[in-house]
PDBQT receptor file of N, H, CA, C and O in Angstrom, charges set to zero:
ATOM      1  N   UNK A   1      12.954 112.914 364.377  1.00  0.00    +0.000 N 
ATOM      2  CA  UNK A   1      12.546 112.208 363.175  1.00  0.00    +0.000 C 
ATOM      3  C   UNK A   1      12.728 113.095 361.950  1.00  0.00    +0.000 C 
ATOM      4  O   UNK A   1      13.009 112.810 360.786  1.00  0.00    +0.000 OA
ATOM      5  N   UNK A   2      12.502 114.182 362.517  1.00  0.00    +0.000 N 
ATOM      6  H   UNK A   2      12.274 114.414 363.463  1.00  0.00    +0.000 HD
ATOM      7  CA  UNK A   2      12.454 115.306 361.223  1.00  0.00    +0.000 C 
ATOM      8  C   UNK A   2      14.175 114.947 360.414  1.00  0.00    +0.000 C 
ATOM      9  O   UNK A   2      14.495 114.436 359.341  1.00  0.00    +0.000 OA
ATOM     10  N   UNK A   3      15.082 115.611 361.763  1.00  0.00    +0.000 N 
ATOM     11  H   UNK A   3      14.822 116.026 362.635  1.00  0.00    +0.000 HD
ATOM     12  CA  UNK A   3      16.348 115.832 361.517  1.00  0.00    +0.000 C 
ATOM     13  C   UNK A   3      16.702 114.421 360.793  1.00  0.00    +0.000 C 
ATOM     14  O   UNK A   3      17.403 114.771 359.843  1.00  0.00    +0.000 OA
ATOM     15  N   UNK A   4      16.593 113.171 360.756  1.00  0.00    +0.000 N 
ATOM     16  H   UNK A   4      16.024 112.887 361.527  1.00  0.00    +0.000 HD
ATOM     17  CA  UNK A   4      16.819 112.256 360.445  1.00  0.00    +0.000 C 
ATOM     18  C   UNK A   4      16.385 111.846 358.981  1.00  0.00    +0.000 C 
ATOM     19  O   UNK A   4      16.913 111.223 358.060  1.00  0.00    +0.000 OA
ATOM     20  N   UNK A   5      15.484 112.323 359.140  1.00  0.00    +0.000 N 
ATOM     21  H   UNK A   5      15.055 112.829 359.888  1.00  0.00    +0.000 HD
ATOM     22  CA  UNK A   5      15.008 112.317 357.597  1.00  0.00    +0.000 C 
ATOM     23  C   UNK A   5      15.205 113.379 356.659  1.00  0.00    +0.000 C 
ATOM     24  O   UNK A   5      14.700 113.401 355.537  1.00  0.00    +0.000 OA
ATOM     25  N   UNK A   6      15.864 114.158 357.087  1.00  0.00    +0.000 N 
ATOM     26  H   UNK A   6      16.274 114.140 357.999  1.00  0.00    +0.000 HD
ATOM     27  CA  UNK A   6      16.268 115.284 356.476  1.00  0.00    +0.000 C 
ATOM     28  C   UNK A   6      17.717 115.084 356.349  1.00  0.00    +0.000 C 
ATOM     29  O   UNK A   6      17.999 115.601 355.268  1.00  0.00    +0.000 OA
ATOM     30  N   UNK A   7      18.473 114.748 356.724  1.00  0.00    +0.000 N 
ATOM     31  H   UNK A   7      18.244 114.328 357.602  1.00  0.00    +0.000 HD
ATOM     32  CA  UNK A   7      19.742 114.076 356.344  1.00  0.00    +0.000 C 
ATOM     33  C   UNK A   7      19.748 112.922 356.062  1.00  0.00    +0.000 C 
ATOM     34  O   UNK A   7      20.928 112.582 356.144  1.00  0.00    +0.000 OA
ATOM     35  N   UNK A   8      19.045 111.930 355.720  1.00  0.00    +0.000 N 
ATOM     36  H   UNK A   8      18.086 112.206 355.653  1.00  0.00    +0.000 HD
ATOM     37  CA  UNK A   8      18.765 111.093 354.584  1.00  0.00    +0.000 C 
ATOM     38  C   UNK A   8      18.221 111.275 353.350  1.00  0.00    +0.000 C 
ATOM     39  O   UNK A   8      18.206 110.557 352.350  1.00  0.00    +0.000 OA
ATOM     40  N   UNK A   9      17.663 112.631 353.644  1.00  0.00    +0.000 N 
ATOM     41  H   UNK A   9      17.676 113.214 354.457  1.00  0.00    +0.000 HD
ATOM     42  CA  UNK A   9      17.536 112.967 352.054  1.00  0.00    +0.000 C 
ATOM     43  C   UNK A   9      18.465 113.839 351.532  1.00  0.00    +0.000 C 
ATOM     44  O   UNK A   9      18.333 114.186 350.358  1.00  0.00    +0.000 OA
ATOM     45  N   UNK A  10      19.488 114.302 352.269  1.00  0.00    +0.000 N 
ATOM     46  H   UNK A  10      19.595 114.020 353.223  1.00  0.00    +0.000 HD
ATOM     47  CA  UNK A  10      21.027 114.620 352.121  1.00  0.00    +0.000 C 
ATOM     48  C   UNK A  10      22.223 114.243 351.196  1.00  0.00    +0.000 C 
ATOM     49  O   UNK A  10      23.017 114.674 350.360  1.00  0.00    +0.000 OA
ATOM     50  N   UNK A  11      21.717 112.865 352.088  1.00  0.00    +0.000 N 
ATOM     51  H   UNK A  11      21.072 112.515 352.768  1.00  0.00    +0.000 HD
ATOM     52  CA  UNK A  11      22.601 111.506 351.726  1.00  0.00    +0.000 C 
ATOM     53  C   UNK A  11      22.763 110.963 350.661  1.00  0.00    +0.000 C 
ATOM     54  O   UNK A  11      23.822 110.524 350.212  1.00  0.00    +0.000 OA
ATOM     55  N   UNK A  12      21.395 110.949 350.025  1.00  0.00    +0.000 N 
ATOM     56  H   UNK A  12      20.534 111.305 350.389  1.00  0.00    +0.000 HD
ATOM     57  CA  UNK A  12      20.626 110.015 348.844  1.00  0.00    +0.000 C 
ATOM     58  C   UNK A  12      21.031 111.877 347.853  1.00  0.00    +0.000 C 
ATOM     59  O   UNK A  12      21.554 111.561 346.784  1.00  0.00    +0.000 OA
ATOM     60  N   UNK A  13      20.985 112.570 347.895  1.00  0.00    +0.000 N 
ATOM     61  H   UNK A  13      20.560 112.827 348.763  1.00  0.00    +0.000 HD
ATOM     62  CA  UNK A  13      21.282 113.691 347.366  1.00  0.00    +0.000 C 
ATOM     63  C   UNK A  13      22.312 113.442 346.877  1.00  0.00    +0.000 C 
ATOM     64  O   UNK A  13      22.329 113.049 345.710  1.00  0.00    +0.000 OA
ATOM     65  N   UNK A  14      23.670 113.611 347.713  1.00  0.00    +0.000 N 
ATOM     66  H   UNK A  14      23.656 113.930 348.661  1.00  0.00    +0.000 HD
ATOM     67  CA  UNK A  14      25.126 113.876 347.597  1.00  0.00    +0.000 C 
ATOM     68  C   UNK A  14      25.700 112.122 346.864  1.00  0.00    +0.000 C 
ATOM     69  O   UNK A  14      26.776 111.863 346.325  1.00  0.00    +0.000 OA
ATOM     70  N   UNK A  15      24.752 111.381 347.071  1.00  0.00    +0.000 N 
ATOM     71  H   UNK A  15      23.878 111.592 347.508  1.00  0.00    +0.000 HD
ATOM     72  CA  UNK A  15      24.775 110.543 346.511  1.00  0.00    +0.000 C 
ATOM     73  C   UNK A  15      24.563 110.320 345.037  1.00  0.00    +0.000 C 
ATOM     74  O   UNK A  15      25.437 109.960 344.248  1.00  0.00    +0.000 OA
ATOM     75  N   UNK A  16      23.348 110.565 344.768  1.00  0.00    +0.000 N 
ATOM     76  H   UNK A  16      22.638 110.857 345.409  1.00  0.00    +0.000 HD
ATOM     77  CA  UNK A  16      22.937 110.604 343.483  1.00  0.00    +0.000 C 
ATOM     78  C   UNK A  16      23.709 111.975 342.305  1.00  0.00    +0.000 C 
ATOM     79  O   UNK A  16      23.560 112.069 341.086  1.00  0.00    +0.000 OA
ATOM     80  N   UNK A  17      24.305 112.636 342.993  1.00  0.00    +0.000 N 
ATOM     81  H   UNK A  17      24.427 112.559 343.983  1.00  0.00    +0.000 HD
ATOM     82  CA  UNK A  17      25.050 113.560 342.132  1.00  0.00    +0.000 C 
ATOM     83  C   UNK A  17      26.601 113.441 342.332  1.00  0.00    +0.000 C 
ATOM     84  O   UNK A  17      27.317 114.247 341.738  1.00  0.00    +0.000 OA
ATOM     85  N   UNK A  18      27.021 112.718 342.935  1.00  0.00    +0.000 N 
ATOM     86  H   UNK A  18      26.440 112.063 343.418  1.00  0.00    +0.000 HD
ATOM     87  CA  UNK A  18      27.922 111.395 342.325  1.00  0.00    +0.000 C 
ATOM     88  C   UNK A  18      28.061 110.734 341.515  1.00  0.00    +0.000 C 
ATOM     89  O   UNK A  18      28.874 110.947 340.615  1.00  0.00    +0.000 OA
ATOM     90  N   UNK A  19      27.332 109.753 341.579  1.00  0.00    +0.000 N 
ATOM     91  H   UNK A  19      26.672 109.579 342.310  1.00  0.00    +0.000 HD
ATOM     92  CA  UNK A  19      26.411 109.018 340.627  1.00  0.00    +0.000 C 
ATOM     93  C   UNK A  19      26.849 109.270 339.431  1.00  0.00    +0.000 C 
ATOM     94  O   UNK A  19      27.743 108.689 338.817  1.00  0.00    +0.000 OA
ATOM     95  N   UNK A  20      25.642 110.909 338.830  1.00  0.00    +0.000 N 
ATOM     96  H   UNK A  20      24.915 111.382 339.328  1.00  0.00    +0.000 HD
ATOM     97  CA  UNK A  20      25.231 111.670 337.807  1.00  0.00    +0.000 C 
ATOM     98  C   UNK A  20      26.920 112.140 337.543  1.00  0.00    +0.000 C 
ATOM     99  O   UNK A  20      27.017 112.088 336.317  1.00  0.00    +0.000 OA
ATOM    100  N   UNK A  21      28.251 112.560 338.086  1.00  0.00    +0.000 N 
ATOM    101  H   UNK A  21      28.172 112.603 339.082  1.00  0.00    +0.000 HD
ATOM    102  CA  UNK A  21      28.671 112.990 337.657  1.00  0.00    +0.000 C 
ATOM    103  C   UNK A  21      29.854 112.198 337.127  1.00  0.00    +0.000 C 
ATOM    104  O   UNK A  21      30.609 112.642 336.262  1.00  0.00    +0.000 OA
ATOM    105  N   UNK A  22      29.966 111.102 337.642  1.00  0.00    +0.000 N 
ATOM    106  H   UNK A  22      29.353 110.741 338.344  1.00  0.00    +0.000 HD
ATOM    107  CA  UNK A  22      30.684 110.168 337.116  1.00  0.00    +0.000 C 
ATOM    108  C   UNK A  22      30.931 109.242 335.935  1.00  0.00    +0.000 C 
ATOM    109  O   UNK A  22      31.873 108.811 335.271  1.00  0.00    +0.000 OA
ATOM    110  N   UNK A  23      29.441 109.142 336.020  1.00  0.00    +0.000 N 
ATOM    111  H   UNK A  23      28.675 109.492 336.559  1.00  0.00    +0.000 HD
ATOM    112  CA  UNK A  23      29.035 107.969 334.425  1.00  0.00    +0.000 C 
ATOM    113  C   UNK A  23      27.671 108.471 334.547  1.00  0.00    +0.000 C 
ATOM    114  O   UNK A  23      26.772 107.866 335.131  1.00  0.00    +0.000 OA
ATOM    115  N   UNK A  24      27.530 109.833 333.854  1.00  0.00    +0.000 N 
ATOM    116  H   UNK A  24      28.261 110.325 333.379  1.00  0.00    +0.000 HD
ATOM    117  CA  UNK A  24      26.100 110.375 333.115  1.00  0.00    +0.000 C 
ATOM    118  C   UNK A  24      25.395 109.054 332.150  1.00  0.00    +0.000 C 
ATOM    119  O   UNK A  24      24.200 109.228 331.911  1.00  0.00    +0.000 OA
ATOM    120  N   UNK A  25      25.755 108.300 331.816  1.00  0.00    +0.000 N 
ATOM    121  H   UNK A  25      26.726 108.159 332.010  1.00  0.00    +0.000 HD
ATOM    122  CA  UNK A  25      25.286 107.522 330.647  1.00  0.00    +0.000 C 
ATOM    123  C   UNK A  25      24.702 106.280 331.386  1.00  0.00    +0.000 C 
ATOM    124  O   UNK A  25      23.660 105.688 331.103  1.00  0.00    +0.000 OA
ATOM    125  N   UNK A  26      25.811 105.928 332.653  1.00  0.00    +0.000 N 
ATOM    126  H   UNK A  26      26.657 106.409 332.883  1.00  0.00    +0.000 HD
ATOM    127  CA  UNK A  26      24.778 104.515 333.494  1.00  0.00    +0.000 C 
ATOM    128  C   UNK A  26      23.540 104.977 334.242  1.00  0.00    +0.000 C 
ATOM    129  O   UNK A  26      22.520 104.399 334.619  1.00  0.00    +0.000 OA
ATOM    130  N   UNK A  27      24.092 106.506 334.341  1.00  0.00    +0.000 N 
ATOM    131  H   UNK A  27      24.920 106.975 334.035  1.00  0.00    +0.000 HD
ATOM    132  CA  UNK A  27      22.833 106.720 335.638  1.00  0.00    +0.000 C 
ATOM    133  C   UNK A  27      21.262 106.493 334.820  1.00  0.00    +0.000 C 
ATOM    134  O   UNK A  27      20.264 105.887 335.210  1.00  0.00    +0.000 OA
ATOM    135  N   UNK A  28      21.523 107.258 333.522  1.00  0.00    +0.000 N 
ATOM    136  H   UNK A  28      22.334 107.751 333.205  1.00  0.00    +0.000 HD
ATOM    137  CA  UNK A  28      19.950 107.086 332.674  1.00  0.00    +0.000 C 
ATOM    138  C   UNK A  28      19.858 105.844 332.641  1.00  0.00    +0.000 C 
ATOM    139  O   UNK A  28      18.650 105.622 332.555  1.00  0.00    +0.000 OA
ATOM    140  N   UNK A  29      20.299 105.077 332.655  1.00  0.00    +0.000 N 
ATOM    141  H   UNK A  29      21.280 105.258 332.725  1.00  0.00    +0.000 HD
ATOM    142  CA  UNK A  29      20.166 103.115 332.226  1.00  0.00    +0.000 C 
ATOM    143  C   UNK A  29      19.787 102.429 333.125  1.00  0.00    +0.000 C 
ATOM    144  O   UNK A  29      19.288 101.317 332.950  1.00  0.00    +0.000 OA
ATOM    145  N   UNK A  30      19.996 103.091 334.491  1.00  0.00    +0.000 N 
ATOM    146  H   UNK A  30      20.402 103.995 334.633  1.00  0.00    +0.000 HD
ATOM    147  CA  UNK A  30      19.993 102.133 335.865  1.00  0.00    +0.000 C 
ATOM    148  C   UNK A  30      18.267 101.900 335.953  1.00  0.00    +0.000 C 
ATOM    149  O   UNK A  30      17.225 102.543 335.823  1.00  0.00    +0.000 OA
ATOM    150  N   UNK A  31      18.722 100.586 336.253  1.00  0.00    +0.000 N 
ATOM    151  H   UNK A  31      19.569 100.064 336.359  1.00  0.00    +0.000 HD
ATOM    152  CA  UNK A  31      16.896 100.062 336.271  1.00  0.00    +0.000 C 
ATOM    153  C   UNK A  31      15.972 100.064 335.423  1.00  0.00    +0.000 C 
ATOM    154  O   UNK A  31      14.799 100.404 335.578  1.00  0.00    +0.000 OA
ATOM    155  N   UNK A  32      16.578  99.619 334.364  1.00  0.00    +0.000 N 
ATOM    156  H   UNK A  32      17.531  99.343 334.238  1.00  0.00    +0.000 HD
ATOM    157  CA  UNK A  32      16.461  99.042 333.195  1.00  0.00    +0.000 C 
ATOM    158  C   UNK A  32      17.362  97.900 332.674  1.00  0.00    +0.000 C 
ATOM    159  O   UNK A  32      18.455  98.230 332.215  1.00  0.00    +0.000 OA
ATOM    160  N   UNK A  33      16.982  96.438 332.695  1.00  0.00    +0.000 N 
ATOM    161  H   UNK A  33      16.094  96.170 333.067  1.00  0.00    +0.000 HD
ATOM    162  CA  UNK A  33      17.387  95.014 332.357  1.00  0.00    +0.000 C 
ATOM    163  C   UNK A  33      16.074  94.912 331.155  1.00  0.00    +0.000 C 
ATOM    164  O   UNK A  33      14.874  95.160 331.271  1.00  0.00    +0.000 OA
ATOM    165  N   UNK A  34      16.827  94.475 330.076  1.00  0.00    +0.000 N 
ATOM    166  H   UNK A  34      17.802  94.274 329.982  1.00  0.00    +0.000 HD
ATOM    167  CA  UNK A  34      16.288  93.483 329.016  1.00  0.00    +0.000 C 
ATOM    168  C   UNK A  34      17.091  92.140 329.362  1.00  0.00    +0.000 C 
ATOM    169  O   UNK A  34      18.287  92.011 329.621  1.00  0.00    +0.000 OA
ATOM    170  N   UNK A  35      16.278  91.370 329.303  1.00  0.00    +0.000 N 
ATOM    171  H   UNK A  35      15.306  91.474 329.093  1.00  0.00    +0.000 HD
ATOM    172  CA  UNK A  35      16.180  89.799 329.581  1.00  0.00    +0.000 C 
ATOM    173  C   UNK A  35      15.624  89.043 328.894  1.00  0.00    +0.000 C 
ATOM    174  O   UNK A  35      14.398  89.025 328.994  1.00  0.00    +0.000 OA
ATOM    175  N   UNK A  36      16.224  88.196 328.009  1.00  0.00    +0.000 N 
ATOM    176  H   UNK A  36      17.220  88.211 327.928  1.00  0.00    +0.000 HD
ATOM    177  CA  UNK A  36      15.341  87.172 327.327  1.00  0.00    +0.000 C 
ATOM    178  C   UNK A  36      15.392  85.948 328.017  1.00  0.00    +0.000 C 
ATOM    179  O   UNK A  36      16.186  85.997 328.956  1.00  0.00    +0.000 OA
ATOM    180  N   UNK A  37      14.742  84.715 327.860  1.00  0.00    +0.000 N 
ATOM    181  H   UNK A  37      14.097  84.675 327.097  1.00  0.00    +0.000 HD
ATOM    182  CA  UNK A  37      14.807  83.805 328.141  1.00  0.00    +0.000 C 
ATOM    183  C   UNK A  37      13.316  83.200 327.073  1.00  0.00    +0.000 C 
ATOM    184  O   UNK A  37      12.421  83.641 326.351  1.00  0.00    +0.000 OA
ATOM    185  N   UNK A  38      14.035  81.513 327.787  1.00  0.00    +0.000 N 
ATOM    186  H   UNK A  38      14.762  81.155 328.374  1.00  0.00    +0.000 HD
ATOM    187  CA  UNK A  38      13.590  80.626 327.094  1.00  0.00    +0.000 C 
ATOM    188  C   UNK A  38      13.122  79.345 328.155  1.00  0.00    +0.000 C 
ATOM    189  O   UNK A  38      13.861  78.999 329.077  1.00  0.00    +0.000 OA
ATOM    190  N   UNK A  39      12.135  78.864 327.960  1.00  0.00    +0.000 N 
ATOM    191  H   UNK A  39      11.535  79.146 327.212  1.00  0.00    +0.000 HD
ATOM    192  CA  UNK A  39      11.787  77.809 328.959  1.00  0.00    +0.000 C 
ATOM    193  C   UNK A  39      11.338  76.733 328.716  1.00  0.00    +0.000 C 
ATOM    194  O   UNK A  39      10.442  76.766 327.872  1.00  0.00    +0.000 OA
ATOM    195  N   UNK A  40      11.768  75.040 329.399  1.00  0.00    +0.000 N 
ATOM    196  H   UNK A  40      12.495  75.013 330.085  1.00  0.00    +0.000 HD
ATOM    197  CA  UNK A  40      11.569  74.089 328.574  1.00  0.00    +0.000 C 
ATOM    198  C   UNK A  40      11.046  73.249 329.880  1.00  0.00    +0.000 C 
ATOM    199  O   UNK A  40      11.383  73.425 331.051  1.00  0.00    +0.000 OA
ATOM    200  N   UNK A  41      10.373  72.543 329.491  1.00  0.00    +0.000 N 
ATOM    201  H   UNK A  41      10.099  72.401 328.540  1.00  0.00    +0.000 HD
ATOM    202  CA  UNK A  41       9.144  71.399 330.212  1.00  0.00    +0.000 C 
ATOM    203  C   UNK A  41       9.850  69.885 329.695  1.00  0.00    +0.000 C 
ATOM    204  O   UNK A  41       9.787  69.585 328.503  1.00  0.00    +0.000 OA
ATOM    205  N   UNK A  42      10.480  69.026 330.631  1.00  0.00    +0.000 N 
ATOM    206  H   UNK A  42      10.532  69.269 331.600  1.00  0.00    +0.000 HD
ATOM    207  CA  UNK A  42      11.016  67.525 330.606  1.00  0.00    +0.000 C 
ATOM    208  C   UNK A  42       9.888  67.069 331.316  1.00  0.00    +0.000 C 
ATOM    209  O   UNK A  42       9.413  67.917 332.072  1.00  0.00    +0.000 OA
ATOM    210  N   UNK A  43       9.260  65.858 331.291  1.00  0.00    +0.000 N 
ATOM    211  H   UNK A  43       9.646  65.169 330.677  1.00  0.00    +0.000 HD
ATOM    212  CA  UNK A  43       8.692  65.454 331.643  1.00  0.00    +0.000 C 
ATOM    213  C   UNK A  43       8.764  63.501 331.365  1.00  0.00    +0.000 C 
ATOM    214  O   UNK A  43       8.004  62.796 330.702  1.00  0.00    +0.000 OA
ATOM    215  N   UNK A  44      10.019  63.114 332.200  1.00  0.00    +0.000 N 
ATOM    216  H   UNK A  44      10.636  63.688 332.739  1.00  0.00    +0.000 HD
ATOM    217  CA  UNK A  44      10.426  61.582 332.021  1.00  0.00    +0.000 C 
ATOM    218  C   UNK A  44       9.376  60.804 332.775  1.00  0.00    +0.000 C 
ATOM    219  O   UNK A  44       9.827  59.730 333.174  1.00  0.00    +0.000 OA
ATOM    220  N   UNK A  45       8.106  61.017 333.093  1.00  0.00    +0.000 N 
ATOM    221  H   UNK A  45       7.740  61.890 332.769  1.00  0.00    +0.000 HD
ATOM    222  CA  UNK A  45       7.216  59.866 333.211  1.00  0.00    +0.000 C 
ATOM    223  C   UNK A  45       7.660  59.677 334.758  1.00  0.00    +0.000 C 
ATOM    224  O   UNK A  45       7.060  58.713 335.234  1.00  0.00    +0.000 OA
ATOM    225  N   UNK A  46       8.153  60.030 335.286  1.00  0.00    +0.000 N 
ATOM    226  H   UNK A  46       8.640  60.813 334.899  1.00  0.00    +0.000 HD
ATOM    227  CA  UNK A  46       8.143  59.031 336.614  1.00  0.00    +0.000 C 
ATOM    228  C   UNK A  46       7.004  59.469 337.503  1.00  0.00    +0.000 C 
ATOM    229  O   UNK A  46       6.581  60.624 337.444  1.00  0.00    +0.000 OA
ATOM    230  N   UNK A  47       6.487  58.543 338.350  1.00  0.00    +0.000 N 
ATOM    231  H   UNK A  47       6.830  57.605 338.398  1.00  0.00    +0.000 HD
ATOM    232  CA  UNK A  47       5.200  58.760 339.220  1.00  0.00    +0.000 C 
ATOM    233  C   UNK A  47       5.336  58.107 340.330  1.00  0.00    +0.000 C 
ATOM    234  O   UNK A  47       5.568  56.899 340.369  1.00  0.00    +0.000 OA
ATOM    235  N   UNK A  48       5.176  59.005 341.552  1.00  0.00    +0.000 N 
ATOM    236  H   UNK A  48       4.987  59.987 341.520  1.00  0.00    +0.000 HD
ATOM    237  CA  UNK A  48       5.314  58.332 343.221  1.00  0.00    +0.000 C 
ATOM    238  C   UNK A  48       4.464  59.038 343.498  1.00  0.00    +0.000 C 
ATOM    239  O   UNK A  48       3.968  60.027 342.957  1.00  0.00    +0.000 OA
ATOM    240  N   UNK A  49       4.159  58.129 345.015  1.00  0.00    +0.000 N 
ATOM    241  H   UNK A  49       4.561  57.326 345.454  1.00  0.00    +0.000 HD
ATOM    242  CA  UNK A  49       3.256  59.097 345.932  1.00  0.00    +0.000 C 
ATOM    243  C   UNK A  49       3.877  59.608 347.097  1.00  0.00    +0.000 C 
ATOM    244  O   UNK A  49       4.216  58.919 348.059  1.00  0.00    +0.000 OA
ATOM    245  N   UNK A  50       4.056  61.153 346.958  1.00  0.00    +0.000 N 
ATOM    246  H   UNK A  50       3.781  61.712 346.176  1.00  0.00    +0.000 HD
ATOM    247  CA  UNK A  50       4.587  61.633 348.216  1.00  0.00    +0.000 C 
ATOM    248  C   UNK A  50       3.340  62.321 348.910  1.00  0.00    +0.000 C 
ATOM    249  O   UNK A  50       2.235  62.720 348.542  1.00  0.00    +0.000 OA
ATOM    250  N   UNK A  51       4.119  62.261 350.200  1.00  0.00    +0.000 N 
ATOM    251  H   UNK A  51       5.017  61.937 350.499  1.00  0.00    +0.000 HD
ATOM    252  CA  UNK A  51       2.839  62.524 351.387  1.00  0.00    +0.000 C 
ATOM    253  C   UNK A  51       1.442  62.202 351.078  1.00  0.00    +0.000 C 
ATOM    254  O   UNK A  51       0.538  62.945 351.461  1.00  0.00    +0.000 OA
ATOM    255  N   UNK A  52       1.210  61.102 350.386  1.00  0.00    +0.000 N 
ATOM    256  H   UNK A  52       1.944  60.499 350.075  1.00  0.00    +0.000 HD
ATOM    257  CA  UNK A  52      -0.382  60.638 350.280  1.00  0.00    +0.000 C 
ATOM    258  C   UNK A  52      -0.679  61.182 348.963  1.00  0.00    +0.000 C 
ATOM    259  O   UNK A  52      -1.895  61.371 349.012  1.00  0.00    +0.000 OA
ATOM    260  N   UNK A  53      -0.328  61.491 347.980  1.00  0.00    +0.000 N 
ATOM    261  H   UNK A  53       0.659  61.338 347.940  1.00  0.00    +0.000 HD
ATOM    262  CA  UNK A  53      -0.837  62.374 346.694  1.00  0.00    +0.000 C 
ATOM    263  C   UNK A  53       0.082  61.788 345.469  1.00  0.00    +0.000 C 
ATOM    264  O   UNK A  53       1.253  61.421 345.567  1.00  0.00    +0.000 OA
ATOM    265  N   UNK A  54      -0.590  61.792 344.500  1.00  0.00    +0.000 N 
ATOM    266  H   UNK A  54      -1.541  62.091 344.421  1.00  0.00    +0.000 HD
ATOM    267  CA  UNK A  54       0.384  61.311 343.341  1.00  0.00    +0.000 C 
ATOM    268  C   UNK A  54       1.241  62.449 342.770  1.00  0.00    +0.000 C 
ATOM    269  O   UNK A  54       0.956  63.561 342.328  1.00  0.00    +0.000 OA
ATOM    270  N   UNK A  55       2.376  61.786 342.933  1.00  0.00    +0.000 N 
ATOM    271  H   UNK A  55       2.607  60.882 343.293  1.00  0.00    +0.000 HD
ATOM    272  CA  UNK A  55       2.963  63.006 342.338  1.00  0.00    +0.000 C 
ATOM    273  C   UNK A  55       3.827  62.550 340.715  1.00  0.00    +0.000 C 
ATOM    274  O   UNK A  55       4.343  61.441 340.583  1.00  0.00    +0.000 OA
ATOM    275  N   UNK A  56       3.846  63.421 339.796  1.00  0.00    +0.000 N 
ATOM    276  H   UNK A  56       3.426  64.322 339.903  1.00  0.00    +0.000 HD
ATOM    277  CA  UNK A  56       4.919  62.871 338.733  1.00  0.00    +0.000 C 
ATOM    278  C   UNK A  56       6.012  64.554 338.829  1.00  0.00    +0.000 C 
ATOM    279  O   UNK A  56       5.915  65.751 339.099  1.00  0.00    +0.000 OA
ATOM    280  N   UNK A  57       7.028  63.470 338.369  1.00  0.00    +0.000 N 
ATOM    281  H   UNK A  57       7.107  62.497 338.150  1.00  0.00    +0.000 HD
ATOM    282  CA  UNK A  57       8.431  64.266 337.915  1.00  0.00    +0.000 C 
ATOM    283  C   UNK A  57       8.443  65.361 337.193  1.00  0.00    +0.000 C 
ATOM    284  O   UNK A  57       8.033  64.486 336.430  1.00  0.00    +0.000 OA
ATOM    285  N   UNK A  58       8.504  66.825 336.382  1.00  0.00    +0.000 N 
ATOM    286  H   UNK A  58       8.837  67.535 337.002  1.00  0.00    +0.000 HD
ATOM    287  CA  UNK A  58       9.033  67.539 336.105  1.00  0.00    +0.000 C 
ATOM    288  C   UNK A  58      10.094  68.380 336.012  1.00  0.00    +0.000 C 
ATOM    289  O   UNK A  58      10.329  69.252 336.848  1.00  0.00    +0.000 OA
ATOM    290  N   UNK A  59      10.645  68.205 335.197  1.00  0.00    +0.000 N 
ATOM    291  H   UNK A  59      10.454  67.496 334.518  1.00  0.00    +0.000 HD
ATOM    292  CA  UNK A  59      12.597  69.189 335.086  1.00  0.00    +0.000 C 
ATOM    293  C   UNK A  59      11.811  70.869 333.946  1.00  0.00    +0.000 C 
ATOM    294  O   UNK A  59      11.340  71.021 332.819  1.00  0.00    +0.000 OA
ATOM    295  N   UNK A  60      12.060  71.614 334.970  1.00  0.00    +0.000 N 
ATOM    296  H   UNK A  60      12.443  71.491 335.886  1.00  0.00    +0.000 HD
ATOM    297  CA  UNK A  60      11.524  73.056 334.141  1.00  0.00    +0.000 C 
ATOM    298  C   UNK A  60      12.820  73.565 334.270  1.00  0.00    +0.000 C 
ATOM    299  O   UNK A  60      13.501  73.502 335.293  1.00  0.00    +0.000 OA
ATOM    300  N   UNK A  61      13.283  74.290 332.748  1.00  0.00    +0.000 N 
ATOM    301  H   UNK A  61      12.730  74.341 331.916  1.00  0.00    +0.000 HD
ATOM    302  CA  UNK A  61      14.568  74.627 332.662  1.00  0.00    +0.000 C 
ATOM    303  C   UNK A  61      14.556  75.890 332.253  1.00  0.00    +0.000 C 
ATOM    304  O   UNK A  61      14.146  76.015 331.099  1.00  0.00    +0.000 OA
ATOM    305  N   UNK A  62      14.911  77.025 332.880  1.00  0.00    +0.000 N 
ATOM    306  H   UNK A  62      15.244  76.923 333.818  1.00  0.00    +0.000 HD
ATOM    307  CA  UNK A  62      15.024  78.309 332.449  1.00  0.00    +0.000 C 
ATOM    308  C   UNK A  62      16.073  78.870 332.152  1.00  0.00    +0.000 C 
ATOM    309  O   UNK A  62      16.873  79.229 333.016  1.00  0.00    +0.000 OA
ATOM    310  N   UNK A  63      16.317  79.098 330.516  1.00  0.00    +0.000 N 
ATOM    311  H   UNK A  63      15.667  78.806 329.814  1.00  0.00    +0.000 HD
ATOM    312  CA  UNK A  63      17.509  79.900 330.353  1.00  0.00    +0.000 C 
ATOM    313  C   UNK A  63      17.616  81.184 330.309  1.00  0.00    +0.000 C 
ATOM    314  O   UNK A  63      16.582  81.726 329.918  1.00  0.00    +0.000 OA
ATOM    315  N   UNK A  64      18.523  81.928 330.576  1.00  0.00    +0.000 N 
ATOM    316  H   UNK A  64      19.363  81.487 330.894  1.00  0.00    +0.000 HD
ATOM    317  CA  UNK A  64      18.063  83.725 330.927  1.00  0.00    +0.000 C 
ATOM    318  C   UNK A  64      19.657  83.699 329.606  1.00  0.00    +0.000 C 
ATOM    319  O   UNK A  64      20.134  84.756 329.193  1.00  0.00    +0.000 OA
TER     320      UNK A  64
């Protein structure tokens, strides 16, 4: 277990200084998303009963 985890942290090593040496500028950025969005509520009135319960219609629209 030792050995195994000790060359996974090898891995993730030789990895990450890859990474770093390729595009210094994405590596600082990675995991970091700005996201806006906007969200809108339709609500055309319709009303049924599914499985025993009233249900009405909603269209929720998310724009990213």
């Amino acid at each position: 277990m030792e050995r195994a985890r000790a060359s996974a942290e090898q891995s993730r090593a030789k990895e990450e200084a890859k990474a770093s040496k390729a595009a210094p500028d994405t590596a600082e950025k990675k995991g970091k998303v700005n996201v806006k969005y906007h969200v809108t509520v339709d609500r055309p009135g319709q009303h049924e009963k599914v499985a025993g319960y009233d249900a009405e219609r909603v269209f929720i629209t998310i724009t990213l």
